[in-house]
C-alpha positions in Angstrom: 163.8 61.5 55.8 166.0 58.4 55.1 168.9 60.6 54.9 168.7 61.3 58.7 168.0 57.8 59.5 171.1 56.7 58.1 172.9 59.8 59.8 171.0 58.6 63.1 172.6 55.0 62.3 175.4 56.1 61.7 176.1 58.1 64.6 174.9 55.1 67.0 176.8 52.3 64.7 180.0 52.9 66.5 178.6 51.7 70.1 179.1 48.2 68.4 182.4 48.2 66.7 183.5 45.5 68.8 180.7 42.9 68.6 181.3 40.3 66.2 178.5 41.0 63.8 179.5 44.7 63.0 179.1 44.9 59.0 182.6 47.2 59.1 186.1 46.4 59.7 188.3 48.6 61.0 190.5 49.2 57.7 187.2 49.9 56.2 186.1 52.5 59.0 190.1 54.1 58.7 189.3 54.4 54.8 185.9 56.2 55.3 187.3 58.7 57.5 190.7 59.4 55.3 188.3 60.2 52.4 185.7 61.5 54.4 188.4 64.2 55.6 189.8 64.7 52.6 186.8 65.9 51.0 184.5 67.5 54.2 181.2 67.5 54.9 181.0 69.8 51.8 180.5 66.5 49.7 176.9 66.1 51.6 175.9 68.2 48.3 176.5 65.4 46.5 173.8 63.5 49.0 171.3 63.1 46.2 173.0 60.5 43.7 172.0 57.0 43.8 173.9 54.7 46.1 176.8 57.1 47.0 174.7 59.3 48.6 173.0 57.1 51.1 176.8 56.1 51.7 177.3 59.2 52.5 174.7 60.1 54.7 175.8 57.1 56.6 179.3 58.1 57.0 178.8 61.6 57.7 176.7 60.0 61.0 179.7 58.1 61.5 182.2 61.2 61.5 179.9 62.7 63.9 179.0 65.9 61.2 176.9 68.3 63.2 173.4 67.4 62.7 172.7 71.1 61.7 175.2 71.5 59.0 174.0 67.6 58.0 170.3 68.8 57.5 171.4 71.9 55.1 173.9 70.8 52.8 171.8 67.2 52.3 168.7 69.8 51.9 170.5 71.9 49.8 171.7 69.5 47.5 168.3 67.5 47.1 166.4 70.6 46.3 168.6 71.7 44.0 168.3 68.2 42.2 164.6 68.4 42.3 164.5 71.8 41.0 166.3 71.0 38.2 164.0 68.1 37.3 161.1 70.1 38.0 162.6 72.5 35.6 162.5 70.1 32.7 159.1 68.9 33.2 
């Protein structure tokens, strides 16, 4: 669930750009994208690890990553974390 919040945020954050309180600068925005693009929404896999992954979530909001493909790859990832954990319990 706090995976699609932060996609939620991020795909609203962007109506604020301009105001003067934005957390992001522009060059920081134009580096997101380069690397999101590099890598693809493929990397949502990766959505599990701690502290990238809420990054990511946030970014793929950002890039505007249909909310579909958002839910399965995040999804897909996570569970396949959990199962492994489960597996050594």
């Amino acid at each position: 669930m706090g995976s699609v919040v932060n996609w939620f945020l991020g795909h609203y954050v962007l109506k604020f750009q301009h105001r003067q309180w934005f957390p992001f600068k522009q060059n920081q925005l134009a580096r997101a994208q380069r690397w999101f693009d590099r890598f693809g929404k493929w990397c949502l896999v990766f959505a599990w690890m701690p502290l990238v992954g809420d990054a990511l979530t946030l970014i793929a909001g950002i890039m505007r990553v249909q909310f579909v493909w958002f839910v399965v790859l995040t999804a897909f990832g996570k569970g396949l974390r959990y199962l492994i954990v489960a597996s050594f319990v």
